[in-house]
N, C-alpha and C positions, 0 to 999 in steps of 0.2 A: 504190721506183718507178724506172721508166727516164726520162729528162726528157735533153731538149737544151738546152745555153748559149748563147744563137746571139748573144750580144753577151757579152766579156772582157777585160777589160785583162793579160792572163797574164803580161806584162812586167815587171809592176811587183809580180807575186807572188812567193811563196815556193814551193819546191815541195811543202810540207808543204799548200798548198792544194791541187793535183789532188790527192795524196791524198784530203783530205777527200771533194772533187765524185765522185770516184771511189765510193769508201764510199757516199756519196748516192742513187747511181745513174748519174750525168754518163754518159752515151754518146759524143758528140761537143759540140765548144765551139769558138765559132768567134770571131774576134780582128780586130776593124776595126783601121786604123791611127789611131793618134791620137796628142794630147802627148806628152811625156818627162816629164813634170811640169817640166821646163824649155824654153824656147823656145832649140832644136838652131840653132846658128851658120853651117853649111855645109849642103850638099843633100850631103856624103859622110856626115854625121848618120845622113843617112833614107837612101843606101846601105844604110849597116851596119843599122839599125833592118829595111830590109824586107829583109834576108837573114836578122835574126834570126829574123821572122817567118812565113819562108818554108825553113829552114832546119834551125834549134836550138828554135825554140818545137815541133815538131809530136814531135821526138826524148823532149823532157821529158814531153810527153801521154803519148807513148807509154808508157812507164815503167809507168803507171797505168791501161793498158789505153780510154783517152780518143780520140777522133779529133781531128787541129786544123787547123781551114781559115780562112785567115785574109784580109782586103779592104787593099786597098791607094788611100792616096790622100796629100795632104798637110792635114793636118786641119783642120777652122776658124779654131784657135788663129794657128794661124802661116801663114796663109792673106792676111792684108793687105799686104804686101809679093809684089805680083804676079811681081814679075822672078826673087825668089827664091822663089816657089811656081812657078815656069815649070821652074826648076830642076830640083826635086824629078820635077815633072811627068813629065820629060822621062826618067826613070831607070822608070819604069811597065813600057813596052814591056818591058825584060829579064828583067822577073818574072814579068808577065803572066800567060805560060803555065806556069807550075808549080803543080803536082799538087793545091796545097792553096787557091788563091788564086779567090774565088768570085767577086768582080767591086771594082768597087768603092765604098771608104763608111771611116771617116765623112767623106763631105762632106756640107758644110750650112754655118751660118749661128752666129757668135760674137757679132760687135758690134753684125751688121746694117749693113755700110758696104758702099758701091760696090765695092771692091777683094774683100768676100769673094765677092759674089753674082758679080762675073764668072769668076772662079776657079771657085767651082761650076758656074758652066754648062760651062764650060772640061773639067770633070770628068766632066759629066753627056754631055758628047759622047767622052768618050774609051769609057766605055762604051757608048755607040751604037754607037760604031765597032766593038766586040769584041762585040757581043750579050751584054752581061753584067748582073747584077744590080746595083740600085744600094742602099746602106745611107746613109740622112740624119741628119746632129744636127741638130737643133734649140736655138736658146740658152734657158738658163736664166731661170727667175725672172718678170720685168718686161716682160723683152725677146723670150719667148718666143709668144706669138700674132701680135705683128706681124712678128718671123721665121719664124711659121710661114706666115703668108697672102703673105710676100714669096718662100720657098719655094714654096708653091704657085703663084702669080704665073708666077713663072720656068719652071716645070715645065711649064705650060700652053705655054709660048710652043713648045714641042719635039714636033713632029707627029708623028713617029715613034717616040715615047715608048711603049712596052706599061708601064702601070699598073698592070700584077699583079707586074711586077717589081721596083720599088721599093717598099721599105718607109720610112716616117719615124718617128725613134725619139726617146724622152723625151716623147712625149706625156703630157697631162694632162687634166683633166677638160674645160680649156677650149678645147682645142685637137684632141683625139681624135676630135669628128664632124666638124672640118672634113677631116680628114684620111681617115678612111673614107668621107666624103659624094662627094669627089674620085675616088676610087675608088684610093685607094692601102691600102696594109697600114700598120699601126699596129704598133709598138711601145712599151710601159711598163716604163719604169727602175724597180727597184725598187730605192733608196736608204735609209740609216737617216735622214739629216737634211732630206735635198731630194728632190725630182722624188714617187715615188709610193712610197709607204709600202707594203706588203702589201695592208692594209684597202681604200686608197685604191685602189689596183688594181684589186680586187675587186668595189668599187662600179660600176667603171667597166665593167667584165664583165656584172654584172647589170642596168646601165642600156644598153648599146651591143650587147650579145654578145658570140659568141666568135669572130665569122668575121673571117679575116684580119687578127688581132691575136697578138700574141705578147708574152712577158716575157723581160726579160733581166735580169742583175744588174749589168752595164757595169761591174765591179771594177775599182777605179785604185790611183793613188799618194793618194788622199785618202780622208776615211772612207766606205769601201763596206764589201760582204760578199758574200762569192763564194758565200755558201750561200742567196743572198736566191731563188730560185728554187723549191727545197724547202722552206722555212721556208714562202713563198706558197703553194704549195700544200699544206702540215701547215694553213695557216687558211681553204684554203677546203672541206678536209673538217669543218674546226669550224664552219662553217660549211653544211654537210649540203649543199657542191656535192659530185655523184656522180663515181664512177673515170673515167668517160666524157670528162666535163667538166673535170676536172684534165688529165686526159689530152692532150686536144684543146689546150690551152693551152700547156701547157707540152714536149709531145713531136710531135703530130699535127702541129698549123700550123707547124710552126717548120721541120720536114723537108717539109712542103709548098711553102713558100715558097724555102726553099736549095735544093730540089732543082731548080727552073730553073736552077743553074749544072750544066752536066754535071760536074764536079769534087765534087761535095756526092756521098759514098756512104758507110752505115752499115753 
């Protein structure tokens, strides 16, 4: 099958992994900015981080015949400390325009405190400013429906917001029709221990639909699996969804939604 990655942590991989995706079918894979799996000390950090990303990540896809477009922002994680997320902020405009970078994401929401949500908005107007796409985290766990509805919240407040262009990713069962009822695009993580299981996905496919949702495998420095993708759609033909309908999920919407950045080409 051909299928797209439209969410990667390719940073924290090996390159024995695009082999695999490759093997798989991976046509193109596209790389938000997020963690190091450590919390980076200077804004020359996330320099060097979105040169790698803009840079040396798209040389390694290449290799394996892969496309790599990747988002730029300062991630949730290390987002409470405004002065020095102003920082980072401020290093955007140089990248901007290069070849691979489709707008920006993940911003969103870690602890749910003042400091992150004005940072996000902070974010959400930088891409106003450029007409670009936006990609959302949402937090984990306990903390994720009242970061989502505080997400949504804030998103409303932005009149000039076009809502097909945003997508919010890490949805879950209880949080994915608020998010499509708003009129934004969904995404489901598909992790081995947390966020949404293949099955759990799946379900959520068959109770919601397939419009303007999409899967990723968001592969990190923690336990993920960059082949969660393929593997999700091997159980949803075990599950007798048709070529159409794998299709649509994993390859159709996903080049639907990237291709609002003029920079998305397969």
């Amino acid at each position: 099958m051909s299928y797209i990655e439209p969410h990667a942590h390719m940073v924290s991989r090996t390159t024995d992994d695009y082999e695999r995706l490759a093997i798989a079918g991976c046509e193109a894979l596209c790389e938000p900015a997020f963690w190091a799996g450590f919390d980076r000390s200077s804004a020359d950090g996330f320099y060097d981080y979105f040169r790698q990303l803009t840079e040396y990540e798209p040389k390694r896809a290449a290799r394996y015949g892969i496309k790599h477009f990747c988002w730029l922002c300062i991630n949730p994680k290390e987002a409470d400390d405004p002065g020095f997320a102003r920082e980072v902020m401020a290093l955007i405009p140089e990248f901007i325009g290069r070849e691979n970078v489709l707008g920006i994401g993940e911003i969103g929401l870690n602890k749910n405190t003042h400091s992150e949500l004005k940072i996000f908005e902070e974010h959400v107007q930088i891409a106003l400013d450029y007409d670009l796409p936006i990609l959302i985290h949402t937090p984990h766990l306990e903390d994720k429906l009242k970061g989502t509805k505080l997400i949504l919240d804030s998103l409303a407040s932005f009149s000039k917001l076009d809502r097909s262009k945003v997508i919010i990713d890490h949805v879950e069962e209880h949080t994915v029709a608020h998010v499509l009822d708003a009129g934004y695009w969904a995404g489901m993580t598909l992790y081995p221990e947390s966020k949404c299981t293949p099955n759990r996905a799946i379900d959520i496919l068959e109770v919601y639909g397939s419009e303007n949702i999409w899967m990723n495998s968001a592969c990190d420095w923690g336990v993920s699996d960059p082949m969660a993708v393929p593997k999700c759609a091997l159980e949803m033909k075990r599950r007798k969804h048709t070529p159409e309908m794998i299709r649509k999920v994993t390859y159709d919407n996903p080049a639907k939604f990237l291709s609002q950045s003029p920079r998305f080409r397969l």
